[in-house]
TIDO-386534 format. One record per residue: residue in one letter; x, y, z of N, C-alpha, C in turn; residue number from 1. Coordinates in Angstrom, 1 decimal. Atoms other than C-alpha are relative to their C-alpha. Layout:
N
{atom 'A' {X Y Z} {X Y Z} {X Y Z} NUM},
...
This chain:
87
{atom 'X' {-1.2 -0.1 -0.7} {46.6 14.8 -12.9} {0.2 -1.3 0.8} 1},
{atom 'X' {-0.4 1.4 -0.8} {48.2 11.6 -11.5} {0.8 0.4 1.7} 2},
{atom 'X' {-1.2 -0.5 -1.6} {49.9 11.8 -7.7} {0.8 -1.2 0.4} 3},
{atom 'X' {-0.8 0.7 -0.2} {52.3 9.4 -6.7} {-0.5 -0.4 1.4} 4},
{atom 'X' {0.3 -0.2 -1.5} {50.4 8.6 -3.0} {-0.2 -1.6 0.2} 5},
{atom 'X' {-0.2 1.4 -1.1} {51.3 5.7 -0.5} {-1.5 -0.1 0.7} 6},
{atom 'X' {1.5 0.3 -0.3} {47.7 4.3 0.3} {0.8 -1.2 1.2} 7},
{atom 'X' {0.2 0.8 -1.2} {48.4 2.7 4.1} {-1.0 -1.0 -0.2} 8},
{atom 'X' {1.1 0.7 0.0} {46.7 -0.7 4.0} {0.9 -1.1 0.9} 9},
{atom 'X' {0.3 0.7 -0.8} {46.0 -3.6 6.4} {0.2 -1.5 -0.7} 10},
{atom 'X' {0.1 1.1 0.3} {46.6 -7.2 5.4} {-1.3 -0.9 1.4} 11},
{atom 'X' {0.8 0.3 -0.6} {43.2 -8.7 6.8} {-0.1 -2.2 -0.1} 12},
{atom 'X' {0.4 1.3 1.0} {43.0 -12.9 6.7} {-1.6 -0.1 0.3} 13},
{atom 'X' {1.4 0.2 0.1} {39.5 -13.5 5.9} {-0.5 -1.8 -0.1} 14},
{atom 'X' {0.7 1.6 0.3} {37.7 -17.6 6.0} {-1.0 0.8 -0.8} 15},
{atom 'X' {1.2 0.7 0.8} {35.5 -18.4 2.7} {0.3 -1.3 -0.4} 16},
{atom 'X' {-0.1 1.3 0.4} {34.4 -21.6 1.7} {0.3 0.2 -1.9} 17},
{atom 'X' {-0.9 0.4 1.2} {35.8 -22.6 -1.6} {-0.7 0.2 -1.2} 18},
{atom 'X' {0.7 -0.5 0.8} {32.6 -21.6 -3.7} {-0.6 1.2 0.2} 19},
{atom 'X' {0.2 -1.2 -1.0} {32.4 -18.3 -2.2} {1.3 1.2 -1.0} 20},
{atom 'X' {-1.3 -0.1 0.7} {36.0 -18.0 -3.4} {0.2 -0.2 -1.5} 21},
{atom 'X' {-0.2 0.4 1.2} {35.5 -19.5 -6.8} {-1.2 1.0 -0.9} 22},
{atom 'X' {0.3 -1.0 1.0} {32.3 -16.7 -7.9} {0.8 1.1 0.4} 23},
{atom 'X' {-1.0 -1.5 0.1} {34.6 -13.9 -6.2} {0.7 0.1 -1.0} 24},
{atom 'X' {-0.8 0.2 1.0} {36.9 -15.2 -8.6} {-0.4 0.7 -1.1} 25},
{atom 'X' {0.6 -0.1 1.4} {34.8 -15.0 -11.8} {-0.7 1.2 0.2} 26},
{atom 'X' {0.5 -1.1 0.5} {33.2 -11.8 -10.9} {0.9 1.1 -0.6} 27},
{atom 'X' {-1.4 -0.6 0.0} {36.8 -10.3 -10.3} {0.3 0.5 -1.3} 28},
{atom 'X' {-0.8 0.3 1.8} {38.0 -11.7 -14.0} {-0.9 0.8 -0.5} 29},
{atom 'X' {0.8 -0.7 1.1} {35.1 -10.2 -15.4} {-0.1 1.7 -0.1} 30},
{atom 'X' {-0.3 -1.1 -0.2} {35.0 -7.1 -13.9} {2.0 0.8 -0.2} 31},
{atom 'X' {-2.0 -0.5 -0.1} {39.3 -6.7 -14.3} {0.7 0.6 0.7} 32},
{atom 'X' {-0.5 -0.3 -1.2} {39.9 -6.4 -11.0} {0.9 -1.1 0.9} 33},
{atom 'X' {-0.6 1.2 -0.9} {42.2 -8.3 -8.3} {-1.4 -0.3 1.5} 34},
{atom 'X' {0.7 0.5 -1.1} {40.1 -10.5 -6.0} {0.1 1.4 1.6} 35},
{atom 'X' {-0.1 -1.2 -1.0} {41.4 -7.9 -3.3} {-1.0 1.0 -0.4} 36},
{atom 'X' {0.5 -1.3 0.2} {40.4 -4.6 -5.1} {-1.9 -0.9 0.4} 37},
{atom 'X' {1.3 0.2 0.1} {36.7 -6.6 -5.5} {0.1 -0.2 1.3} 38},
{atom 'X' {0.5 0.2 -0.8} {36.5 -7.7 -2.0} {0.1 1.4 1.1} 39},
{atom 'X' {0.6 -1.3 -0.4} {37.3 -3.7 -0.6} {-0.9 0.7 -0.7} 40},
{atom 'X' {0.7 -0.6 0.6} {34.9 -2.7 -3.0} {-1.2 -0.5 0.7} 41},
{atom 'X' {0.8 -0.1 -0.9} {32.8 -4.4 -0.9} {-1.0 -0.1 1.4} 42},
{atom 'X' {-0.1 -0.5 -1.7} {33.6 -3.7 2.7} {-0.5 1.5 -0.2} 43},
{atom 'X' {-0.1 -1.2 -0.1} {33.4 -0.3 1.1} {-1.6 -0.3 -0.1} 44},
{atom 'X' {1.2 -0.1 0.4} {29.7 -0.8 -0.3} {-0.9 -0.3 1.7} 45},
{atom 'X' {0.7 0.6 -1.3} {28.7 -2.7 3.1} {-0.3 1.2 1.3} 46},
{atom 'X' {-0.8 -1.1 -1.0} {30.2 0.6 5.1} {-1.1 0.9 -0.2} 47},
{atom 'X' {0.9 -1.0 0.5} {27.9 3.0 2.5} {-1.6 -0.7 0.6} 48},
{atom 'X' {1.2 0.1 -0.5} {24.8 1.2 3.2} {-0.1 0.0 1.5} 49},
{atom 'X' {0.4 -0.5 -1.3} {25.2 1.2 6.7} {-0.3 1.1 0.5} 50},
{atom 'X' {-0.1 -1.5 -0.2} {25.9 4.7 6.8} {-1.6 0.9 -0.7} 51},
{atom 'X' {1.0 -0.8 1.1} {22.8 5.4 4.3} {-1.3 -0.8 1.0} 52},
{atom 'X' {0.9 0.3 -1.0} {20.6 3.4 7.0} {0.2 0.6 0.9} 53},
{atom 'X' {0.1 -1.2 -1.1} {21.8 5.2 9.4} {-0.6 1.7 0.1} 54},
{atom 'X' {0.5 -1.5 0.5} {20.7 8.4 7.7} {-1.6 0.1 -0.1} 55},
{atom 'X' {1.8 0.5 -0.1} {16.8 6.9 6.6} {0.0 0.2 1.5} 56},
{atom 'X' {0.4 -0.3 -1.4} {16.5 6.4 10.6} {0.2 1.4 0.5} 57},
{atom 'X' {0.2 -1.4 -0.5} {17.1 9.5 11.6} {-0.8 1.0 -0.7} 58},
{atom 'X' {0.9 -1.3 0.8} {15.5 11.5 8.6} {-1.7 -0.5 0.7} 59},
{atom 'X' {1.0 0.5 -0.5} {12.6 8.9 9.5} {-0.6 0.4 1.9} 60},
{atom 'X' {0.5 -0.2 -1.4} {12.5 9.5 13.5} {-0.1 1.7 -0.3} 61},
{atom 'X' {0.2 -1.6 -0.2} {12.9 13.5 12.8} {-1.4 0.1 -1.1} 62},
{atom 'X' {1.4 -0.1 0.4} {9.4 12.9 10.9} {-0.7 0.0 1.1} 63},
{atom 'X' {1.3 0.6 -0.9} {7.6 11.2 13.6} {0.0 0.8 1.0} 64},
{atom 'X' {0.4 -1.5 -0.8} {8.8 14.2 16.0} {-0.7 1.1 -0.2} 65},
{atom 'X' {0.8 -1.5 0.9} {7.8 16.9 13.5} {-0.1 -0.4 -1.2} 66},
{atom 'X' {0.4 0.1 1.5} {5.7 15.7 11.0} {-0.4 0.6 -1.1} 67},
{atom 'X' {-0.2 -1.0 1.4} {5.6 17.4 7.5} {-1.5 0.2 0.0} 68},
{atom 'X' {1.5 -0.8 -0.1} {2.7 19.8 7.6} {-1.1 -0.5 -1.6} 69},
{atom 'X' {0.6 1.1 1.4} {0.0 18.0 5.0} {-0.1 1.4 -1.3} 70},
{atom 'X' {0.2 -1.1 0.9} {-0.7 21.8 3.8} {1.4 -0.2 -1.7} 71},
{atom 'X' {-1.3 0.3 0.9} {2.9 21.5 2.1} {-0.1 -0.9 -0.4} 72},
{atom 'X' {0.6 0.9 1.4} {2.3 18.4 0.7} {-1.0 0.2 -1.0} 73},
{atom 'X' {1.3 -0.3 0.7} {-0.6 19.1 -0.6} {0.7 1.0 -1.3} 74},
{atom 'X' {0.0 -1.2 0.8} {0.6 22.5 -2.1} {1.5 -0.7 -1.1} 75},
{atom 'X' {-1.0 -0.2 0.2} {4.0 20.6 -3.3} {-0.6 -1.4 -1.3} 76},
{atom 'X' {0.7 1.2 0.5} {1.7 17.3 -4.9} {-0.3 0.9 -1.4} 77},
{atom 'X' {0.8 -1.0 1.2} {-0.6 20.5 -6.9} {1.1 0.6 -1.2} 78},
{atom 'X' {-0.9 -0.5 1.0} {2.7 21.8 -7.9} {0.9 -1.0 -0.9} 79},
{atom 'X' {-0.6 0.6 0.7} {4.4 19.3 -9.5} {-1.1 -1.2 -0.9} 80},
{atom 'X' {0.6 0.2 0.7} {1.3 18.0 -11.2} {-0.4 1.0 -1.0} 81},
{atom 'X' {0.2 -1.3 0.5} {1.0 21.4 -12.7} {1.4 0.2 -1.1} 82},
{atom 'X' {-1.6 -0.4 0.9} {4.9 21.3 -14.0} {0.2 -1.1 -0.4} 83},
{atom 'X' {-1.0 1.6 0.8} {5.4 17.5 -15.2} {-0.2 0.4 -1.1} 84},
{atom 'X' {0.5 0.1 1.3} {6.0 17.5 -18.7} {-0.7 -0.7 -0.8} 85},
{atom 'X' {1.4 1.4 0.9} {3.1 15.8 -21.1} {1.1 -0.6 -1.0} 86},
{atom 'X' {-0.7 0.6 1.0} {5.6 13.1 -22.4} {-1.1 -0.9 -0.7} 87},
């Protein structure tokens, strides 16, 4: 299904130097995108890894408060050496 939807956007001016500008270019062409779409593709990417470091730290500090009981590892190590399949 297609929708017809007005996507609100920002005209941002950005500074690159002129070989910065010239592989954006060539990744762009290759990929068959407009220099734009490629450069929110990777404001977007820069946004996700922030957000995906920000998640590691926290799963990481809620270890070092309550660290994972070794028994369960242990029992979870036994069990999936018990289930891998013999490729």
């Amino acid at each position: 299904m297609v929708y017809d939807m007005v996507v609100s956007r920002k005209q941002v001016l950005v500074q690159l130097d002129d070989d910065l500008v010239a592989r954006l270019d060539e990744l762009a062409e290759r990929l068959d995108v407009s220099r734009s779409e490629l450069l929110r593709r990777g404001a977007i990417a820069v946004l996700d890894a922030d957000r995906l470091s920000d998640a590691d730290s926290a799963l990481s500090d809620a270890y070092r408060r309550v660290p994972q009981d070794p028994m369960v590892v242990e029992s979870a190590r036994r069990l999936a050496a018990e289930t891998t399949p013999e490729w």
